[in-house]
PyMOL Python script that loads the backbone (N, CA, C, O; Angstrom):
from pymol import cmd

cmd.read_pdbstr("""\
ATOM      1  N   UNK A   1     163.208  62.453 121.026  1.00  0.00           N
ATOM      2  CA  UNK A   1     163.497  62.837 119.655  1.00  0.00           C
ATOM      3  C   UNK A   1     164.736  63.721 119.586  1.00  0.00           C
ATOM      4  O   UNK A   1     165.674  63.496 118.821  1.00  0.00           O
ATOM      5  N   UNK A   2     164.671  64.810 120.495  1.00  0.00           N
ATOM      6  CA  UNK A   2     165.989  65.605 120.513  1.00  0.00           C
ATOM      7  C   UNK A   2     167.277  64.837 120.589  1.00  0.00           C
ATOM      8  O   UNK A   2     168.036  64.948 119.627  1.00  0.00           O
ATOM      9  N   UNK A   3     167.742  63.838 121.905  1.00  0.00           N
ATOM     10  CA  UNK A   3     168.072  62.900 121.945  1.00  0.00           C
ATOM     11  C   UNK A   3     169.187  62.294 120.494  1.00  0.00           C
ATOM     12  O   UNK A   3     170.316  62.374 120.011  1.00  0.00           O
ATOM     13  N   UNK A   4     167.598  61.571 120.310  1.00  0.00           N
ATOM     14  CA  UNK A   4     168.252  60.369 119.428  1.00  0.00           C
ATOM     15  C   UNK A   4     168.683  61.754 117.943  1.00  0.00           C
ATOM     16  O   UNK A   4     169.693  61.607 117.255  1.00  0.00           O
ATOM     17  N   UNK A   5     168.041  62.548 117.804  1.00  0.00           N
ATOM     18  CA  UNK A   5     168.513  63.668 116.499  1.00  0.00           C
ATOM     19  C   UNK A   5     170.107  64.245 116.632  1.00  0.00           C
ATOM     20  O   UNK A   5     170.968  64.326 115.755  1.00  0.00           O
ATOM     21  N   UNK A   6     170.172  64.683 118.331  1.00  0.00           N
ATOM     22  CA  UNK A   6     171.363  65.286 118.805  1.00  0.00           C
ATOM     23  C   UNK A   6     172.738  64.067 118.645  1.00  0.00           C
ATOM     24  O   UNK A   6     173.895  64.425 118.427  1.00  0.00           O
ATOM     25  N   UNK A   7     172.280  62.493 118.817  1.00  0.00           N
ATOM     26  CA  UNK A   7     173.236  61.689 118.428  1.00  0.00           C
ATOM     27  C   UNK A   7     173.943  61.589 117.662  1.00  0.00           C
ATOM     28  O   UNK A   7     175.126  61.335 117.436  1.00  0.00           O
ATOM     29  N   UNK A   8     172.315  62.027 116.882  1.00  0.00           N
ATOM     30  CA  UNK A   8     172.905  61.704 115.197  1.00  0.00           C
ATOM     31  C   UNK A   8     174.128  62.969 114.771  1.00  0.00           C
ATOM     32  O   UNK A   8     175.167  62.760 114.144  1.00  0.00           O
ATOM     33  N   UNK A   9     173.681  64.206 115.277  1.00  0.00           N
ATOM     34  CA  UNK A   9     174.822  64.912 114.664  1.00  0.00           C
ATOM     35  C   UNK A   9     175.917  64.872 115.154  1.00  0.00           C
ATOM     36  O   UNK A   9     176.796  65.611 114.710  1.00  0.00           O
ATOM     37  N   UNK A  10     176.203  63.876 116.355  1.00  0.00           N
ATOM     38  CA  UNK A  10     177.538  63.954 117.261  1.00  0.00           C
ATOM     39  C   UNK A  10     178.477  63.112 116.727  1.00  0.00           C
ATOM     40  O   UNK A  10     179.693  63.299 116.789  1.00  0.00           O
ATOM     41  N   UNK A  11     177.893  62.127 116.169  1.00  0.00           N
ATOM     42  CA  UNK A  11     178.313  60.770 115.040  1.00  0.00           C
ATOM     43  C   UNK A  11     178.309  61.291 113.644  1.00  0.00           C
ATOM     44  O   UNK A  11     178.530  60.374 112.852  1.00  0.00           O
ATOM     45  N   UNK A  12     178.182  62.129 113.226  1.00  0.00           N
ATOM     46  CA  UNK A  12     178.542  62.824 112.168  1.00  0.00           C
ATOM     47  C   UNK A  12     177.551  62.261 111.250  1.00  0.00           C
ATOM     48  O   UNK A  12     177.931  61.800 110.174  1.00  0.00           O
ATOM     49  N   UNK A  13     176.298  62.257 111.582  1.00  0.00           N
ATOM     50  CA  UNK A  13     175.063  61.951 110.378  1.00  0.00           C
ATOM     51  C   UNK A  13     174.096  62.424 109.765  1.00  0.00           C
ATOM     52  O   UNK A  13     173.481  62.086 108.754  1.00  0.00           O
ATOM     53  N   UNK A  14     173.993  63.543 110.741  1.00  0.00           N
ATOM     54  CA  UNK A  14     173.286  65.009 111.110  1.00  0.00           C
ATOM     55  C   UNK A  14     173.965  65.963 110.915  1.00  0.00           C
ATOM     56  O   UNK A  14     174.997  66.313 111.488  1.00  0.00           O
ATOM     57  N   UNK A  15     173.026  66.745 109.524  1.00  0.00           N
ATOM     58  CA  UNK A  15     173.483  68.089 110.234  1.00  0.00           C
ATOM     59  C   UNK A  15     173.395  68.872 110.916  1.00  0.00           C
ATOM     60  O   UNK A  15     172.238  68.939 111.332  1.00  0.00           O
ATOM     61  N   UNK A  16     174.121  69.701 111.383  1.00  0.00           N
ATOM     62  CA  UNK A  16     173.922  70.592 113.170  1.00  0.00           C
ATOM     63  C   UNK A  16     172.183  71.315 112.767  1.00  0.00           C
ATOM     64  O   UNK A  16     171.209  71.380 113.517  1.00  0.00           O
ATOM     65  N   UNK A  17     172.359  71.922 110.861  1.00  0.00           N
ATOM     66  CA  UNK A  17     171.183  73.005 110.610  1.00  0.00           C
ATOM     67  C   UNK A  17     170.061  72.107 111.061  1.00  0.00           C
ATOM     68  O   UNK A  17     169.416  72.359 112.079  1.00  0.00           O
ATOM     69  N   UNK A  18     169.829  71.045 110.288  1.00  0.00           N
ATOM     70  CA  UNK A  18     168.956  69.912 110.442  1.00  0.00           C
ATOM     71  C   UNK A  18     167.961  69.657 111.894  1.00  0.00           C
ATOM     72  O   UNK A  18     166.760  69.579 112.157  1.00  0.00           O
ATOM     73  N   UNK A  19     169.251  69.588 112.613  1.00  0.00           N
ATOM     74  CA  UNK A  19     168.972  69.228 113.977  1.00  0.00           C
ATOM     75  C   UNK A  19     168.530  70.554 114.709  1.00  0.00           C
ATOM     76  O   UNK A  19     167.612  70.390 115.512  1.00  0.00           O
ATOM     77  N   UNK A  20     168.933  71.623 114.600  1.00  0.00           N
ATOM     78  CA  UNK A  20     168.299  72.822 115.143  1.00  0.00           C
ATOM     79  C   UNK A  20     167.126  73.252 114.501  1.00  0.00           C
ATOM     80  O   UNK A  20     166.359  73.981 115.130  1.00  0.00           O
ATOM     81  N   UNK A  21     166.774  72.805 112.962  1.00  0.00           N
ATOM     82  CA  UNK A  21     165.341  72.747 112.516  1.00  0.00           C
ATOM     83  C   UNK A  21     164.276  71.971 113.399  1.00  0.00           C
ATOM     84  O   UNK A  21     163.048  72.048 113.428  1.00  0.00           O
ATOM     85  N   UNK A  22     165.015  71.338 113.979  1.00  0.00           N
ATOM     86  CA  UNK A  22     164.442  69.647 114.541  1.00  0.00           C
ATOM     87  C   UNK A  22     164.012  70.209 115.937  1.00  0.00           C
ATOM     88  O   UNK A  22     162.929  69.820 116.374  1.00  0.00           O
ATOM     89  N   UNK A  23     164.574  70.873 116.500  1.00  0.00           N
ATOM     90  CA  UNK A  23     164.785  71.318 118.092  1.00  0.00           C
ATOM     91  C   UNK A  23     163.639  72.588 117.721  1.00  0.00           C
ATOM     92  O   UNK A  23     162.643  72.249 118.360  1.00  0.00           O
ATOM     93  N   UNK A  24     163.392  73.571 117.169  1.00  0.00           N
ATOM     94  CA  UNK A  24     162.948  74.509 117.139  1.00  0.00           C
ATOM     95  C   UNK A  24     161.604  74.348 116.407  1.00  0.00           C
ATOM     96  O   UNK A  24     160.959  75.397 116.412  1.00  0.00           O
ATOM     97  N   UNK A  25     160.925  73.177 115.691  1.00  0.00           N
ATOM     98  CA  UNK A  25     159.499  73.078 115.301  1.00  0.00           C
ATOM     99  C   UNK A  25     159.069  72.314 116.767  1.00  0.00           C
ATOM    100  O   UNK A  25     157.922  72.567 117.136  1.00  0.00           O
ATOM    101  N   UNK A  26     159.580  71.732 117.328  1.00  0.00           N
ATOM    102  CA  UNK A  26     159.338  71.061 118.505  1.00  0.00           C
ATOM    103  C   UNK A  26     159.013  71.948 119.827  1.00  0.00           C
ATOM    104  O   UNK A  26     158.287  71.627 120.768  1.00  0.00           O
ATOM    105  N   UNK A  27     159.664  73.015 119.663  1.00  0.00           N
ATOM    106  CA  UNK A  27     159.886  74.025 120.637  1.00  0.00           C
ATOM    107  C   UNK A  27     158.243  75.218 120.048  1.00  0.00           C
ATOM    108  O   UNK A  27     157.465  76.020 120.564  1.00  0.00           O
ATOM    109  N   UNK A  28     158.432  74.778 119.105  1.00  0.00           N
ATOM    110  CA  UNK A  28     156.973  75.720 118.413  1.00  0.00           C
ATOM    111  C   UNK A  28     155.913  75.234 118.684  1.00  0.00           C
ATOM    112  O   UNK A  28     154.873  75.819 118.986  1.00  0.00           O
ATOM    113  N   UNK A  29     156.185  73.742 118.560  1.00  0.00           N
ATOM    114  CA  UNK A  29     154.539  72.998 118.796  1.00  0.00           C
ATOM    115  C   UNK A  29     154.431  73.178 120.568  1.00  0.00           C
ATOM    116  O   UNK A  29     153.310  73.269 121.071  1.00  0.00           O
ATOM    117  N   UNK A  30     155.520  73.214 121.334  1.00  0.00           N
ATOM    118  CA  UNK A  30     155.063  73.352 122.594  1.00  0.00           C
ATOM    119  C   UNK A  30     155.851  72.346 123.386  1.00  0.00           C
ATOM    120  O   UNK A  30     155.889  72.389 124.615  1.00  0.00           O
ATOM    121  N   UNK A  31     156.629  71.220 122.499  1.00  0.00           N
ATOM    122  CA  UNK A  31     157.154  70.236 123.230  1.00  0.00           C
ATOM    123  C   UNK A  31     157.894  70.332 123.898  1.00  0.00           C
ATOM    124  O   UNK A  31     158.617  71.329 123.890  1.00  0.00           O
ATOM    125  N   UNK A  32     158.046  69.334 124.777  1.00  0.00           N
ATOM    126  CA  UNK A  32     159.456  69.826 125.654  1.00  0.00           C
ATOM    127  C   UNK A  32     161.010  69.330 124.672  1.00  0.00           C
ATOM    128  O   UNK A  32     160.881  68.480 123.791  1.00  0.00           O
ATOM    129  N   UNK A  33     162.048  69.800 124.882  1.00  0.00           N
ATOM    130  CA  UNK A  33     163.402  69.786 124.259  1.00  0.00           C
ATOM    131  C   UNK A  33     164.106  68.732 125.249  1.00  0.00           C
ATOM    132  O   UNK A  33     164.541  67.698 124.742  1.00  0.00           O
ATOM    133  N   UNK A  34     164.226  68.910 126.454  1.00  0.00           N
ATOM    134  CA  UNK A  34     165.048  68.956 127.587  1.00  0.00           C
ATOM    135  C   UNK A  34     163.863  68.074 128.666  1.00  0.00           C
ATOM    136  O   UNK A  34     162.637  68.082 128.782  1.00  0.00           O
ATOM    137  N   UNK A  35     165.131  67.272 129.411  1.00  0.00           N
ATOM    138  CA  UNK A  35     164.409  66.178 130.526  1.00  0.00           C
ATOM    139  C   UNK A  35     165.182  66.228 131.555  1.00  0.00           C
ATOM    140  O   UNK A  35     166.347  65.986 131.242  1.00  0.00           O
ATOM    141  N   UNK A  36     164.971  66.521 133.072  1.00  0.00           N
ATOM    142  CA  UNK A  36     165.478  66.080 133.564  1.00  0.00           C
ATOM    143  C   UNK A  36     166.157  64.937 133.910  1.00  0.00           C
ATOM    144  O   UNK A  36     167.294  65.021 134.374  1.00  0.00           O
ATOM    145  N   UNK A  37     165.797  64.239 133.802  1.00  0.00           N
ATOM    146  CA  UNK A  37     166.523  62.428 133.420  1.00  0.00           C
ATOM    147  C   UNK A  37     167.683  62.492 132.844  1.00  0.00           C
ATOM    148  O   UNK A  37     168.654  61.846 133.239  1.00  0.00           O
ATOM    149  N   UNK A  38     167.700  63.339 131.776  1.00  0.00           N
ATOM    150  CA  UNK A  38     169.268  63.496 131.198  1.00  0.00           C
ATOM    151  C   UNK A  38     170.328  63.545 132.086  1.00  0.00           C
ATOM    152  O   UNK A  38     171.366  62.943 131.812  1.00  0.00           O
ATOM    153  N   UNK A  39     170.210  64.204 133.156  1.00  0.00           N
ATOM    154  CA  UNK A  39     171.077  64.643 134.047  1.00  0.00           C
ATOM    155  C   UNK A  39     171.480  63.778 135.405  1.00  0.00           C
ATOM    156  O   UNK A  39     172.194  63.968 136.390  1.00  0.00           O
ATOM    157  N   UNK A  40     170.450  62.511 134.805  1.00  0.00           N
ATOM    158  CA  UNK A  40     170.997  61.238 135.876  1.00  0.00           C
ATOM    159  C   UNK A  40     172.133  60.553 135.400  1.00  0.00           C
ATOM    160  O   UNK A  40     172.098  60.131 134.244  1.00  0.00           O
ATOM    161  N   UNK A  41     173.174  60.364 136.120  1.00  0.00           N
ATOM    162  CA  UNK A  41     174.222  59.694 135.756  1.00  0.00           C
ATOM    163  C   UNK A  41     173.900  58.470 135.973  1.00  0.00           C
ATOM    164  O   UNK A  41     174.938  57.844 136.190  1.00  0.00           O
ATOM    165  N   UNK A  42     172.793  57.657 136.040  1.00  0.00           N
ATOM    166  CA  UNK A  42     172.513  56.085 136.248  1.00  0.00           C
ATOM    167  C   UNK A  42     171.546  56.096 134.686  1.00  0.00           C
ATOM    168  O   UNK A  42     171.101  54.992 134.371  1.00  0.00           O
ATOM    169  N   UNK A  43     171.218  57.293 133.722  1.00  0.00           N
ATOM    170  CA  UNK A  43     171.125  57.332 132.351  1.00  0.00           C
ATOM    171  C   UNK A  43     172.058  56.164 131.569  1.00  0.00           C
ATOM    172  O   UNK A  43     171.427  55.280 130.988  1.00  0.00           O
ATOM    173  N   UNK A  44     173.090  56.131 131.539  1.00  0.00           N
ATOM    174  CA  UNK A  44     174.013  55.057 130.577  1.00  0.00           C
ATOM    175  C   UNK A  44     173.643  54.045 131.170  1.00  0.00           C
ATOM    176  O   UNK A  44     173.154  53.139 130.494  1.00  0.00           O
ATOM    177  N   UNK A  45     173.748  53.915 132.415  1.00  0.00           N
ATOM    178  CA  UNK A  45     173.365  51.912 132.850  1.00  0.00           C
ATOM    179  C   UNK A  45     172.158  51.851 132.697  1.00  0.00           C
ATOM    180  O   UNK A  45     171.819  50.688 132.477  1.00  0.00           O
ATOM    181  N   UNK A  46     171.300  52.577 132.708  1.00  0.00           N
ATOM    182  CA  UNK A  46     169.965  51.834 132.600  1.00  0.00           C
ATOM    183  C   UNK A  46     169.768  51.627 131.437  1.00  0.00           C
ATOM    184  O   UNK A  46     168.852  50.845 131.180  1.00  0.00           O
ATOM    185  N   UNK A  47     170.641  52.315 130.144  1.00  0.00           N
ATOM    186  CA  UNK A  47     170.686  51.710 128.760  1.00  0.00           C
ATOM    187  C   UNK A  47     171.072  50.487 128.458  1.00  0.00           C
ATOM    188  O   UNK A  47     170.545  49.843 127.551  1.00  0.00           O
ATOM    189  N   UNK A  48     172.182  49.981 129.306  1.00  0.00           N
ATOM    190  CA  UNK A  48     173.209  49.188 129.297  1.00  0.00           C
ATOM    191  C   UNK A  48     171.975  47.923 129.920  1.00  0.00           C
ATOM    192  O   UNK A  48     171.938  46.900 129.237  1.00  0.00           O
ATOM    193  N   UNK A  49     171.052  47.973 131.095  1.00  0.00           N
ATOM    194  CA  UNK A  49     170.577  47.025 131.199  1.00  0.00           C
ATOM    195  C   UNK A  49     169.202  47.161 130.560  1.00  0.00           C
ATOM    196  O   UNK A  49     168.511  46.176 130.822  1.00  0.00           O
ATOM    197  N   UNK A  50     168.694  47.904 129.940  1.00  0.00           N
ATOM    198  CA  UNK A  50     167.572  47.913 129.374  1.00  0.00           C
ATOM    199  C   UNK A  50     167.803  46.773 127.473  1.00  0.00           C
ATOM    200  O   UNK A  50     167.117  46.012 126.791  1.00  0.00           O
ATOM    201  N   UNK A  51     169.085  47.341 127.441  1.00  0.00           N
ATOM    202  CA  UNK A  51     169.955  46.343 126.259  1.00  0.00           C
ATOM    203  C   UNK A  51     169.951  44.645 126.594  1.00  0.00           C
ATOM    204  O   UNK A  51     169.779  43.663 125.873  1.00  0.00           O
ATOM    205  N   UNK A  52     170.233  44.819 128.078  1.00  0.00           N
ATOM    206  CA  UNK A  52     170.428  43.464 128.450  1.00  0.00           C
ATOM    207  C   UNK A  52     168.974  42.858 128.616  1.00  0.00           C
ATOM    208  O   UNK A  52     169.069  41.657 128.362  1.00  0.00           O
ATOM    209  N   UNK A  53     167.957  43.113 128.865  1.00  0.00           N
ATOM    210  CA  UNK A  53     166.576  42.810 129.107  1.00  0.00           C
ATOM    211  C   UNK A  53     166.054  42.057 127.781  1.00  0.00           C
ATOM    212  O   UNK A  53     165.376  41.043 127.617  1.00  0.00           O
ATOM    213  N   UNK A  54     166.698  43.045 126.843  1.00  0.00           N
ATOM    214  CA  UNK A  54     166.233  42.828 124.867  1.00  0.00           C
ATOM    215  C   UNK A  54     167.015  41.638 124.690  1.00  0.00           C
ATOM    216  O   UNK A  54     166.449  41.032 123.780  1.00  0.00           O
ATOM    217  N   UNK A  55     168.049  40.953 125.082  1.00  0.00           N
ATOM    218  CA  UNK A  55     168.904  40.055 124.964  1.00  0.00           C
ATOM    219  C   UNK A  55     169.875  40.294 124.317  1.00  0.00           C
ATOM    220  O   UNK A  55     170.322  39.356 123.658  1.00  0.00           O
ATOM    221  N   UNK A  56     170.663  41.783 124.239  1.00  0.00           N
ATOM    222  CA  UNK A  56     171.718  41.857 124.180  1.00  0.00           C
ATOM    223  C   UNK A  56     171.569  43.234 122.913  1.00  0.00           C
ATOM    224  O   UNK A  56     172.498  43.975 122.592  1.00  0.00           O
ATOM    225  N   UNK A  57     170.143  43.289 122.356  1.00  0.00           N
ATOM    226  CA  UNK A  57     169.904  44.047 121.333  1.00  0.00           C
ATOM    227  C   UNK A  57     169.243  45.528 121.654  1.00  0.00           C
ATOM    228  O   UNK A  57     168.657  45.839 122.691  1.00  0.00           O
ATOM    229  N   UNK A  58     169.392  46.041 120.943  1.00  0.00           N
ATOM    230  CA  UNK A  58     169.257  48.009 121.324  1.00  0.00           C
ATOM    231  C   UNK A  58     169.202  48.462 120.434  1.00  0.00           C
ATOM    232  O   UNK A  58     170.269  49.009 120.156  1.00  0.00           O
ATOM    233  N   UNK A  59     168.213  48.609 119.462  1.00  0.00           N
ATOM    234  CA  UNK A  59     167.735  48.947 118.208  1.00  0.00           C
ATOM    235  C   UNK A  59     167.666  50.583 118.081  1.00  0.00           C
ATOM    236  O   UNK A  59     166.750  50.468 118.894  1.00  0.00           O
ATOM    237  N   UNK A  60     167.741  51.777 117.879  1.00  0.00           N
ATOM    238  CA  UNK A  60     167.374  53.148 117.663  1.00  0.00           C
ATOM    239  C   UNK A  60     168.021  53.738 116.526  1.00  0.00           C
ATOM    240  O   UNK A  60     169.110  53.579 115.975  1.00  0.00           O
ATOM    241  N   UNK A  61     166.583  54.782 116.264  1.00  0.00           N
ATOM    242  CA  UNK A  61     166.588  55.184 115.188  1.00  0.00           C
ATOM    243  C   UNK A  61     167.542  56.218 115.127  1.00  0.00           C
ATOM    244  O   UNK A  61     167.509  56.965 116.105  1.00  0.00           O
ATOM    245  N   UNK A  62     168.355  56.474 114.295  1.00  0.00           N
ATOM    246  CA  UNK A  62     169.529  57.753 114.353  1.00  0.00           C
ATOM    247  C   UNK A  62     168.721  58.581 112.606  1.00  0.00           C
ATOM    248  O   UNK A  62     168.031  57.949 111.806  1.00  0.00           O
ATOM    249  N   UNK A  63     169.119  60.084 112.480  1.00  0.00           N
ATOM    250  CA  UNK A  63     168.871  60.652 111.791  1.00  0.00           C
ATOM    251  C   UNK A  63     169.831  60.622 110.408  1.00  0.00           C
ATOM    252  O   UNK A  63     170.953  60.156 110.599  1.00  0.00           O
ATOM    253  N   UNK A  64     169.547  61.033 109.133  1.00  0.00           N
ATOM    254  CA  UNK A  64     171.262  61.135 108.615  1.00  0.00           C
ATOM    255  C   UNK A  64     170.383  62.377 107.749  1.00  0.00           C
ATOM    256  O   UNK A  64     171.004  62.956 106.858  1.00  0.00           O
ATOM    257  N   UNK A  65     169.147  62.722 107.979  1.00  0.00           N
ATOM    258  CA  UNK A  65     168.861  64.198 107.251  1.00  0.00           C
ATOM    259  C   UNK A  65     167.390  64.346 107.823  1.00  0.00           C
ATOM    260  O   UNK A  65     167.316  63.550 108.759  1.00  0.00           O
ATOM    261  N   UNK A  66     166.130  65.047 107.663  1.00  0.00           N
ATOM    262  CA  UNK A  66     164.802  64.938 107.688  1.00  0.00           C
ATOM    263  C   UNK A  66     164.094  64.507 107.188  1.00  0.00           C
ATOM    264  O   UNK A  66     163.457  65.061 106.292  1.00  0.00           O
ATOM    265  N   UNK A  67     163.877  62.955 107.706  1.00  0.00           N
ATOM    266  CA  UNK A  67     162.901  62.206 107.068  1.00  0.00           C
ATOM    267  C   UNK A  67     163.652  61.385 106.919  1.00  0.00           C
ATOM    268  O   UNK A  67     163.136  60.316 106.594  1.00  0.00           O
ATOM    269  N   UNK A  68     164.825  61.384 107.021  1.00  0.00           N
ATOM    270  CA  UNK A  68     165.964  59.814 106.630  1.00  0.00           C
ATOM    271  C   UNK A  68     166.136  59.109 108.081  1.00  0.00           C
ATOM    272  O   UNK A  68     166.812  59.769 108.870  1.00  0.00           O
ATOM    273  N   UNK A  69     165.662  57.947 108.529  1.00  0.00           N
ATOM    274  CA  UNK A  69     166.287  57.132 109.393  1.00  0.00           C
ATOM    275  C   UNK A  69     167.049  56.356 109.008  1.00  0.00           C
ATOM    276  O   UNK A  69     166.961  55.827 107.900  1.00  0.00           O
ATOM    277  N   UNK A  70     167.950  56.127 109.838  1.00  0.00           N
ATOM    278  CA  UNK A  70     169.053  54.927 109.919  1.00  0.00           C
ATOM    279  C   UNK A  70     168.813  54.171 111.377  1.00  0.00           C
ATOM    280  O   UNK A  70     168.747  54.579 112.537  1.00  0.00           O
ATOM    281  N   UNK A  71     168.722  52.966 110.793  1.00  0.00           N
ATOM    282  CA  UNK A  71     168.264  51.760 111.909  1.00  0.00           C
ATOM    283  C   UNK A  71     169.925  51.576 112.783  1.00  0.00           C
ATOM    284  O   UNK A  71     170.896  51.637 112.029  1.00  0.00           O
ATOM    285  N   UNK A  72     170.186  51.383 114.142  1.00  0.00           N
ATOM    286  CA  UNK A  72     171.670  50.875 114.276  1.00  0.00           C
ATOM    287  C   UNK A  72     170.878  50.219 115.896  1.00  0.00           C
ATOM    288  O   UNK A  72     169.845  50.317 116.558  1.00  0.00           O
ATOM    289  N   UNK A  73     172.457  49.408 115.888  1.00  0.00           N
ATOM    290  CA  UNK A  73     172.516  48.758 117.502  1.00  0.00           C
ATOM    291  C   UNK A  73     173.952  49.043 118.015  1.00  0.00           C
ATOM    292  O   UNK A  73     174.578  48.434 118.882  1.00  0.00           O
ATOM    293  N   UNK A  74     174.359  50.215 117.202  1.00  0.00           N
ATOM    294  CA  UNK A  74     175.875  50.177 117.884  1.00  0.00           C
ATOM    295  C   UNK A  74     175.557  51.666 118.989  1.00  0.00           C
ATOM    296  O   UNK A  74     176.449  52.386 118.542  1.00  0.00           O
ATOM    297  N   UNK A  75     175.172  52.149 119.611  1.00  0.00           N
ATOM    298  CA  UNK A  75     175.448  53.121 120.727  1.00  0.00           C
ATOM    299  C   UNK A  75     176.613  53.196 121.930  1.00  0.00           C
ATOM    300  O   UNK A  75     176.783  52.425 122.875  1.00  0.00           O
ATOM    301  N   UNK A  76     177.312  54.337 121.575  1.00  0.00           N
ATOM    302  CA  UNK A  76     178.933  54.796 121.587  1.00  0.00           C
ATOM    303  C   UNK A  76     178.379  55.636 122.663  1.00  0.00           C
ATOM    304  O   UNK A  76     177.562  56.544 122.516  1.00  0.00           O
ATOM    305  N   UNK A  77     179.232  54.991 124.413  1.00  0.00           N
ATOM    306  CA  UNK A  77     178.768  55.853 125.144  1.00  0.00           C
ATOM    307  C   UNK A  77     179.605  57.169 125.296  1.00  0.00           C
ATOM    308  O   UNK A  77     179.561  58.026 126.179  1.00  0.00           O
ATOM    309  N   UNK A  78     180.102  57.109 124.576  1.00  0.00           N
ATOM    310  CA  UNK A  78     180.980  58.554 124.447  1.00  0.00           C
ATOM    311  C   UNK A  78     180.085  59.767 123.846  1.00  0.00           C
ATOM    312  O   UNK A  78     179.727  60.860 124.285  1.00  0.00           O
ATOM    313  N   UNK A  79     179.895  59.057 122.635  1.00  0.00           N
ATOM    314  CA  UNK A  79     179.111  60.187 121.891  1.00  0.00           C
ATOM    315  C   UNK A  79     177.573  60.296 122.458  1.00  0.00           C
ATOM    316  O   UNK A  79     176.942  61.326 122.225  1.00  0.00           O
ATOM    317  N   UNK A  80     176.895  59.082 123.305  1.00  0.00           N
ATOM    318  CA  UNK A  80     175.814  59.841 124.185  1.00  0.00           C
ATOM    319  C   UNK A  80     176.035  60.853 124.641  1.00  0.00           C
ATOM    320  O   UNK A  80     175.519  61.957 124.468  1.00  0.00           O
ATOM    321  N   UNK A  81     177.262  60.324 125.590  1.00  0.00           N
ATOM    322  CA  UNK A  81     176.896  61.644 126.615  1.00  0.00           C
ATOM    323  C   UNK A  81     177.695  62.784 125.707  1.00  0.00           C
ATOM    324  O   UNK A  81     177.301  63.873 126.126  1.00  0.00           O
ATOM    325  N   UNK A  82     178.292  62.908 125.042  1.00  0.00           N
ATOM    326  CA  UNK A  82     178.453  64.501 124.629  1.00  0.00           C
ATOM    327  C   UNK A  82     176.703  65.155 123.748  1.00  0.00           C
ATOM    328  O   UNK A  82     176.289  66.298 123.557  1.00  0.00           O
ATOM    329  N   UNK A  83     176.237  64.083 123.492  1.00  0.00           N
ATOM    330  CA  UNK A  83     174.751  64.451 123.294  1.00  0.00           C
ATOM    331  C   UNK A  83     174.319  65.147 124.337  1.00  0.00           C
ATOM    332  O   UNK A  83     174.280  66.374 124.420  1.00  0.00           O
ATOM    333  N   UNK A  84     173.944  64.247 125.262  1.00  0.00           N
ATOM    334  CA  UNK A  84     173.258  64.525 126.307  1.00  0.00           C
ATOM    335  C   UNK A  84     173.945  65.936 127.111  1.00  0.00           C
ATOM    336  O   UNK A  84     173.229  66.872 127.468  1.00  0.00           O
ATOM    337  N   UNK A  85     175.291  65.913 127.303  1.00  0.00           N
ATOM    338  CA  UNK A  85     175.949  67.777 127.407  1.00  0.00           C
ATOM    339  C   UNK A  85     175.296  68.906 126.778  1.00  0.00           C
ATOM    340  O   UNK A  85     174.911  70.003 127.183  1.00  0.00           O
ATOM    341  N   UNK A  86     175.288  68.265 125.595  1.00  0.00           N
ATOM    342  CA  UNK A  86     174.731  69.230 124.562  1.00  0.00           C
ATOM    343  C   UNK A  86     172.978  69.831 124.796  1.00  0.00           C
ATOM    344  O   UNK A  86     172.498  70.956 124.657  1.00  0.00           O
ATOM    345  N   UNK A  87     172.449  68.709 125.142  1.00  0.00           N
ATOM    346  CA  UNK A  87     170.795  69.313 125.631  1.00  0.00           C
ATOM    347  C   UNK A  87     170.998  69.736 126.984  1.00  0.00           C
ATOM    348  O   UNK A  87     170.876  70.865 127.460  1.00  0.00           O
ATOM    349  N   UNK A  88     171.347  68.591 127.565  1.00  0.00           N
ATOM    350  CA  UNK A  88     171.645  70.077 129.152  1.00  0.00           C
ATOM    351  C   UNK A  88     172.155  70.762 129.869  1.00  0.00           C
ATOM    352  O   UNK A  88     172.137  71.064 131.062  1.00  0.00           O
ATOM    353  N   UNK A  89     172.995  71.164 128.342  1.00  0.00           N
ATOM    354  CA  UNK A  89     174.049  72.877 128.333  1.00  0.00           C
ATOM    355  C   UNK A  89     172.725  73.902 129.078  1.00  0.00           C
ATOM    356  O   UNK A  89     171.634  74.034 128.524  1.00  0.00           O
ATOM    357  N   UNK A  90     173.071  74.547 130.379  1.00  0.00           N
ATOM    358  CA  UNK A  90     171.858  75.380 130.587  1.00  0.00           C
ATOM    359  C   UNK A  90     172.068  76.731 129.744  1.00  0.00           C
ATOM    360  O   UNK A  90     171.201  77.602 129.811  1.00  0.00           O
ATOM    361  N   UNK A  91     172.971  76.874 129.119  1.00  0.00           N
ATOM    362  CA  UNK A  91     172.970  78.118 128.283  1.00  0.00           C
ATOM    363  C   UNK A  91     172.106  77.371 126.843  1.00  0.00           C
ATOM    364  O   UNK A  91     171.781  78.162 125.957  1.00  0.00           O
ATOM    365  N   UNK A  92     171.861  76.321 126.707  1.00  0.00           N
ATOM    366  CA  UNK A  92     170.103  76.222 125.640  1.00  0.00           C
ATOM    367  C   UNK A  92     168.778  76.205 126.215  1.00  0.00           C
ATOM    368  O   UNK A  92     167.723  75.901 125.659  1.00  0.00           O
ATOM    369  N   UNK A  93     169.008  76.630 127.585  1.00  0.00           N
ATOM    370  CA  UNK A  93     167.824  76.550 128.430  1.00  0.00           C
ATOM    371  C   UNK A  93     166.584  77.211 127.770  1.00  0.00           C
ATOM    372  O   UNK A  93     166.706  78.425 127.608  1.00  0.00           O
ATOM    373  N   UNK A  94     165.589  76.740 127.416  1.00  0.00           N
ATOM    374  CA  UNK A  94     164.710  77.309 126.956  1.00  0.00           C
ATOM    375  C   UNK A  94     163.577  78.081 127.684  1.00  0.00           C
ATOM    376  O   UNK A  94     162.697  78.644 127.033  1.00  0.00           O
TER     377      UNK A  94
END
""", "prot")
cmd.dss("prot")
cmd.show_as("cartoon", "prot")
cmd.util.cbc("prot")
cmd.orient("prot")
């Protein structure tokens, strides 16, 4: 959820407040924020073939406020990984 929320504000669909509302009821209920997995650099290819498995399709939900999804299949590996920087900045270490 952090993730696909943190996308959304990197793509400009999200707002940052939004998304730190988003990060911090999550962090209240107890959830985790942060995965180690993030920090595998074989993260993008296994998207890349998990896409290829679907037959070419990669459906996820992106945010554009709370409670608003936007359906897409376009994922910009650029703006992943500055996502993914962004959760495992260890200065948000929780």
């Amino acid at each position: 959820m952090v993730l696909d929320a943190r996308y959304s504000v990197e793509a400009g669909l999200l707002d940052p407040r939004d998304h730190a509302q988003i990060v911090a009821l999550l962090e209240r209920l107890g959830l985790p924020v942060r995965h180690a997995a993030l920090s595998d650099p074989r993260l993008l290819g296994g998207l890349a073939d998990f896409r290829e498995h679907l037959g070419g399709e990669l459906t996820i939900t992106l945010l554009a406020g709370i409670g608003r999804g936007i359906e897409t299949r376009d994922v910009q590996e650029d703006v992943m990984r500055r996502a993914i920087r962004w959760i495992t900045d260890d200065r948000r270490a929780a």
